[in-house]
C-alpha positions as CSV (number, residue, x, y, z in Angstrom):
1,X,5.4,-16.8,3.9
2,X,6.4,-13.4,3.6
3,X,6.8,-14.0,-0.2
4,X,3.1,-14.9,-0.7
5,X,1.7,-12.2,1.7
6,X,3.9,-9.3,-0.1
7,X,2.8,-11.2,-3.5
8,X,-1.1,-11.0,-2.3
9,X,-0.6,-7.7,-1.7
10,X,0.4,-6.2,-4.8
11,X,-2.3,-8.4,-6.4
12,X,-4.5,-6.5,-4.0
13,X,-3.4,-3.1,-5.1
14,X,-4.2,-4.2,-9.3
15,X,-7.7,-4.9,-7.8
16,X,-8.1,-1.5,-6.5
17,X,-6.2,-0.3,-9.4
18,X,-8.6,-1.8,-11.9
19,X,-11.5,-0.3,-10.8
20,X,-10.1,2.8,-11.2
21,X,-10.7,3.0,-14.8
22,X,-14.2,2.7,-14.6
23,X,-14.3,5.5,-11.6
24,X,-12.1,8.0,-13.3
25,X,-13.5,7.7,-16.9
26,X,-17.0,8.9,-15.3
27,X,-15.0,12.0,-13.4
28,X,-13.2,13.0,-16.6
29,X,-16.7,13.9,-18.1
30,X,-16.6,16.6,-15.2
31,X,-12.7,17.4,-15.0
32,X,-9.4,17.6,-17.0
33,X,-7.1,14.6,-16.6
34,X,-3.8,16.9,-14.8
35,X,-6.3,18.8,-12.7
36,X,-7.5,15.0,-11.5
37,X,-4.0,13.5,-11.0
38,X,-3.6,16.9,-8.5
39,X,-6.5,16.6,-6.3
40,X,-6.1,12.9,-6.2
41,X,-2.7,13.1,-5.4
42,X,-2.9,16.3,-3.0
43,X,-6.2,15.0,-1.3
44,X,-4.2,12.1,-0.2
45,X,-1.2,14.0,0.8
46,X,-3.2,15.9,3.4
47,X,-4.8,12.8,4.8
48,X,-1.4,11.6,5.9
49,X,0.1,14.7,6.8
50,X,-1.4,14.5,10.4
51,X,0.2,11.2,10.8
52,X,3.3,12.2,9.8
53,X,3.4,15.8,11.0
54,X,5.4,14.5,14.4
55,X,7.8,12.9,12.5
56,X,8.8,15.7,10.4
57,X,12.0,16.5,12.8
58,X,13.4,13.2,11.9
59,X,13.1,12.7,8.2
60,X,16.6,12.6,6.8
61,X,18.0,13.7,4.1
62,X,18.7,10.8,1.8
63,X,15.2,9.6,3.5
64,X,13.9,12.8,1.7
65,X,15.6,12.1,-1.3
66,X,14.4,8.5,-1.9
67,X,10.8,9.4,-1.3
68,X,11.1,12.5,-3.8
69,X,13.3,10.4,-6.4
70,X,9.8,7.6,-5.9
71,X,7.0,10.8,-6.4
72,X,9.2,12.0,-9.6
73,X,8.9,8.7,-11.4
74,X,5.4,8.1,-10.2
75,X,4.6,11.9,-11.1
76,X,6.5,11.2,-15.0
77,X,4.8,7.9,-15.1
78,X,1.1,9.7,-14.5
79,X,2.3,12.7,-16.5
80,X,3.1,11.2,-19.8
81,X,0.1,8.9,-20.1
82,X,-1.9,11.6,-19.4
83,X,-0.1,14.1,-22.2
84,X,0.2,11.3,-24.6
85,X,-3.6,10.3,-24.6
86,X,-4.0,13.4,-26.2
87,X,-2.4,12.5,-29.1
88,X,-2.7,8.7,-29.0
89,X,-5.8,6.3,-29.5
90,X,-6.6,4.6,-25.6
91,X,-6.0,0.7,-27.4
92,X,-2.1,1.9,-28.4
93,X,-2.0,3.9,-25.2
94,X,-3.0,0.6,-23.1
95,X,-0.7,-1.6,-24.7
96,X,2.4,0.4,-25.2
97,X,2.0,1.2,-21.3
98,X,1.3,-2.5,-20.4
99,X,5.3,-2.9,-22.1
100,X,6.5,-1.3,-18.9
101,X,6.6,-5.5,-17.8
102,X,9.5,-6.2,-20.7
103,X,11.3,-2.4,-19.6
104,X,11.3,-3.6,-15.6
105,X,14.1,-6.5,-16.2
106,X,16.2,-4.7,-18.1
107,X,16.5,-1.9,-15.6
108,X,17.1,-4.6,-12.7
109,X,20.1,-5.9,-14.3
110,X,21.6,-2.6,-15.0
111,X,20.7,-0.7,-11.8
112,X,20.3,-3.8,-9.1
113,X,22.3,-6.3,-11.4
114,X,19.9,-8.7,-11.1
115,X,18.8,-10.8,-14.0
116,X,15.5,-12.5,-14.2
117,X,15.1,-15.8,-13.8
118,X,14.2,-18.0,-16.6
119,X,10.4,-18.5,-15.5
120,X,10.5,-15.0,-15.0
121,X,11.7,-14.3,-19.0
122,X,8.6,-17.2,-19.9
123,X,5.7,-15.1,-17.3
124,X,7.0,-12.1,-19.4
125,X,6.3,-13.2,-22.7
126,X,2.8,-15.4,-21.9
127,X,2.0,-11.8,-20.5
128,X,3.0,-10.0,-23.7
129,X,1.2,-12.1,-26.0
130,X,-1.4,-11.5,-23.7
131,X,-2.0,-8.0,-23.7
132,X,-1.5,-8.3,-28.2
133,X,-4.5,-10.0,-27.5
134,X,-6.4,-7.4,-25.2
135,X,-4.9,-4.9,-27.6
136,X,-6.1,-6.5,-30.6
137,X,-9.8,-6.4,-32.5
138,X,-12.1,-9.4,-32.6
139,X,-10.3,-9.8,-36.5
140,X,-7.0,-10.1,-36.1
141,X,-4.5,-10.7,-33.5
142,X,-2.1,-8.6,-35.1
143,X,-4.1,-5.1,-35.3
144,X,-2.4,-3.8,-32.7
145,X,1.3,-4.0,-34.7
146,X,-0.8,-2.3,-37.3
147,X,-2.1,0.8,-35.5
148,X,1.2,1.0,-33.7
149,X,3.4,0.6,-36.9
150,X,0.2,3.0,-39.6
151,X,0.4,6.3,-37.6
152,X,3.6,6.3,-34.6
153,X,3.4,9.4,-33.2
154,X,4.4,12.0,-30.5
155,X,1.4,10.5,-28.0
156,X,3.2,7.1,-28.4
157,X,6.4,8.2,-27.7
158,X,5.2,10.0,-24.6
159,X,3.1,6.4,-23.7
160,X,6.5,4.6,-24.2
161,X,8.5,6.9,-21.7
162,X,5.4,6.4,-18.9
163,X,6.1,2.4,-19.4
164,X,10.0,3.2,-18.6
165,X,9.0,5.5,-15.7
166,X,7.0,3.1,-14.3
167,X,9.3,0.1,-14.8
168,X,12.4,2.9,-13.2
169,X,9.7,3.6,-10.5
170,X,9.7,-0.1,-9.3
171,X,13.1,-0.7,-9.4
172,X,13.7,1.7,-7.2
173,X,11.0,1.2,-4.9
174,X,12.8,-2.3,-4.2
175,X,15.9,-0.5,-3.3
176,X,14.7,2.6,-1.4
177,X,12.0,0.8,0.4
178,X,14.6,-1.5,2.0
179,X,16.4,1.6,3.9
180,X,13.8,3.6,5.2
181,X,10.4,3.0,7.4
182,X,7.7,2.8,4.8
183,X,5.0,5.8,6.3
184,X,7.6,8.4,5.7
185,X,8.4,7.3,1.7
186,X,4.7,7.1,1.2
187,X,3.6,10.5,2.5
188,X,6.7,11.9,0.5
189,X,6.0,10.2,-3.0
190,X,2.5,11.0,-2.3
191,X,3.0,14.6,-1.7
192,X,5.9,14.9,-4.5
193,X,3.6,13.5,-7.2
194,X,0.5,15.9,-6.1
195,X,2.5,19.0,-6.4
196,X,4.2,17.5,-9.8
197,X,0.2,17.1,-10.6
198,X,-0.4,21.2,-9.6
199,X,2.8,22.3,-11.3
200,X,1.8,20.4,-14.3
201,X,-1.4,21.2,-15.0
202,X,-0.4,24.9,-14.7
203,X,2.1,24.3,-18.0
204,X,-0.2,21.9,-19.6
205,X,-3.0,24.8,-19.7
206,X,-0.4,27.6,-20.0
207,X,0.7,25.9,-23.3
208,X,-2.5,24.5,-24.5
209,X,-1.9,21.1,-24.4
210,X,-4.8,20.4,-21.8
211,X,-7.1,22.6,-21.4
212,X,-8.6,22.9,-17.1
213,X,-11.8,22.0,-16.3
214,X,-13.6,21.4,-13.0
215,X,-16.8,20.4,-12.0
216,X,-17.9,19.6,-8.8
217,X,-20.4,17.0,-8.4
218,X,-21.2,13.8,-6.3
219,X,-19.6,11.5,-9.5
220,X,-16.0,13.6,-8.8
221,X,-16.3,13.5,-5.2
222,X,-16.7,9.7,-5.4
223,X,-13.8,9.4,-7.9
224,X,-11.7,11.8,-5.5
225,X,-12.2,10.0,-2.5
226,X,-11.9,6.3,-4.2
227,X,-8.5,6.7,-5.9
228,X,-7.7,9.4,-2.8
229,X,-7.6,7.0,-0.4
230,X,-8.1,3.6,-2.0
231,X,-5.9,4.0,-4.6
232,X,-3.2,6.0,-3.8
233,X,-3.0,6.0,0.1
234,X,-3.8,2.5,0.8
235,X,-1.9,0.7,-2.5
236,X,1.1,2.9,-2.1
237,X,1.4,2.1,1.3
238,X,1.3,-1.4,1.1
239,X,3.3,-1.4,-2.4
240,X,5.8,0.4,-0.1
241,X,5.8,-2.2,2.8
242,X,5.9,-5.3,0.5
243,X,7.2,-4.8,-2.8
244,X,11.0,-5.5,-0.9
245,X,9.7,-9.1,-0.5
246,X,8.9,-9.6,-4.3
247,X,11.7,-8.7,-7.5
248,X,10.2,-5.7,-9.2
249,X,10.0,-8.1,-12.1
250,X,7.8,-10.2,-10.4
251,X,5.6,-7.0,-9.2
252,X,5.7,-5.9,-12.8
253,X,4.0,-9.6,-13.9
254,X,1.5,-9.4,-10.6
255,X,0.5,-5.8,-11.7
256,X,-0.2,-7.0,-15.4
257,X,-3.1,-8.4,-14.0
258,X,-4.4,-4.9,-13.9
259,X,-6.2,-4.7,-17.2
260,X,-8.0,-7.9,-16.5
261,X,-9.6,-6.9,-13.1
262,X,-10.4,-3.1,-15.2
263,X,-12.1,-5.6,-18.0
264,X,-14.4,-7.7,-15.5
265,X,-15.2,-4.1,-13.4
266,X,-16.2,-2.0,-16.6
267,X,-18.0,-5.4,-17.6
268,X,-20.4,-5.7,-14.2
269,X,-20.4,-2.0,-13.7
270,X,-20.5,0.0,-17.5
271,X,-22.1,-3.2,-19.4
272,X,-18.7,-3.1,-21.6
273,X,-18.2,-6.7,-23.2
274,X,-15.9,-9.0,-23.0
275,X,-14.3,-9.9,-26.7
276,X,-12.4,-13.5,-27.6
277,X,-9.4,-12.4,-27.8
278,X,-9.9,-10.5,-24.4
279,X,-10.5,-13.7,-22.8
280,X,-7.5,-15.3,-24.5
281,X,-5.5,-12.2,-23.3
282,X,-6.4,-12.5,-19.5
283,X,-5.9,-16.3,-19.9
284,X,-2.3,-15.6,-21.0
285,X,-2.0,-13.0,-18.6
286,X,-3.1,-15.4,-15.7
287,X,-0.6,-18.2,-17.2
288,X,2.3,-15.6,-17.3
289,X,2.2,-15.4,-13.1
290,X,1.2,-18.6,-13.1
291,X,4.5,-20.2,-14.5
292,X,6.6,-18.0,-12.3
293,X,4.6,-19.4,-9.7
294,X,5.2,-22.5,-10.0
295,X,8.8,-22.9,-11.8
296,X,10.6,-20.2,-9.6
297,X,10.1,-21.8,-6.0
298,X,13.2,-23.6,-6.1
299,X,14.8,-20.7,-7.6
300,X,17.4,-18.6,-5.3
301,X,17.8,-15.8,-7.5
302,X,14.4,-14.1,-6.9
């Protein structure tokens, strides 16, 4: 039971996650990407921090560390999307990201030695062929292996070290979040990642590479308070609760779905269409968690 209630949340947290895409491409009209990932991040932090503040005595040191270590890959994870979208196109950027479900096996067997199970290896590769296909134009299903394989650049590289971050950041969410109460590692990953977010956008404008903007308006606000405390206080906290009850390579298949939940949003909410091959994608998708589903229940090793 506790499976399926830890597995219903994560597919919660892609919900909330998916309409984020549509939310935050309105507010970047009105603010720079780092200088978002900050106030998000920051605006959440001081949320918690009054429901945490009496606590503060008692947070231990490898308590302190394991939250930090979870905000640093979250932080990277946000960080090197963000840089490499300068320099990539948003389809490669989407896909290469989406990889970080093939990177999150590998790196339980090395760190957790853990290997998947075999309907976990099959959900992974349904899930792969299915974002090709979200990837892909109406024309050809392998458009994507051409963009990727015309023009590789630095913005790709960045895109493929935010799938590894991500993949590293739920690994280790399954082992830290076993060993400590869960408020405490989500007001510390929270906080970590926000002032990652202010230190970052400080370089990234210092150097050029992303240049600040900032303009208030009730479209921001929204977007502040949505991903604030929808999508960052409320899935971290529940990601931090009951990810220990699922294998990270299982989350990584569960929050897969993300893309299609984004797709049917922007579709009610920004009139964006729906292609063929986008159907064929989420279908694959929905077939990739479906088969572990179903052919891992009699299987110990998750």
């Amino acid at each position: 039971m506790k499976k399926y209630t830890g597995e219903g949340a994560l597919l919660l947290n892609t919900i909330i996650w998916g309409a984020t895409f549509a939310i935050i491409k309105n507010a970047l009209q009105d603010v720079s990407p780092m200088v978002f990932i900050s106030l998000r991040f920051t605006f959440a932090a001081l949320i918690l921090l009054p429901f945490v503040l009496h606590s503060f005595k008692k947070y231990s040191k490898p308590l302190l560390l394991g939250g930090a270590l979870l905000g640093l890959f979250y932080f990277l994870g946000f960080a090197t999307q963000t840089i490499g979208l300068n320099y990539t196109s948003a389809t490669k950027s989407g896909f290469i990201t989406g990889t970080f479900v093939v990177f999150t096996p590998v790196f339980q067997l090395l760190i957790e030695k853990r290997a998947p199970t075999k309907a976990n290896i099959a959900g992974i590769v349904l899930v792969l062929f299915g974002l090709i296909f979200l990837s892909s134009k109406e024309t050809s299903f392998f458009n994507i292996f051409s963009e990727l394989g015309k023009d590789f650049n630095i913005g790709d590289f960045f895109t493929i070290l935010c799938a590894i971050f991500f993949s590293l950041y739920l690994v280790y969410m399954d082992i830290i979040s076993r060993k400590f109460d869960y408020m405490p590692l989500v007001f510390i990953q929270i906080a970590v990642t926000g002032i990652g977010g202010i230190i970052a956008a400080i370089i990234l404008s210092g150097t050029g590479i992303e240049t600040i903007r900032f303009s208030l308006n009730s479209n921001l606000i929204f977007a502040v308070l949505y991903t604030s405390i929808l999508a960052t206080i409320v899935t971290t906290i529940l990601q931090t609760k009951f990810q220990k009850v699922v294998s990270p390579t299982k989350a990584g298949i569960i929050f897969s779905f993300e893309p299609i939940f984004a797709a049917l949003i922007a579709f009610f909410a920004l009139s964006e269409k729906i292609s063929k091959f986008g159907l064929i994608g989420c279908t694959l998708i929905f077939s990739g968690l479906f088969v572990t589903e179903v052919f891992d229940k009699n299987n110990k090793s998750e």
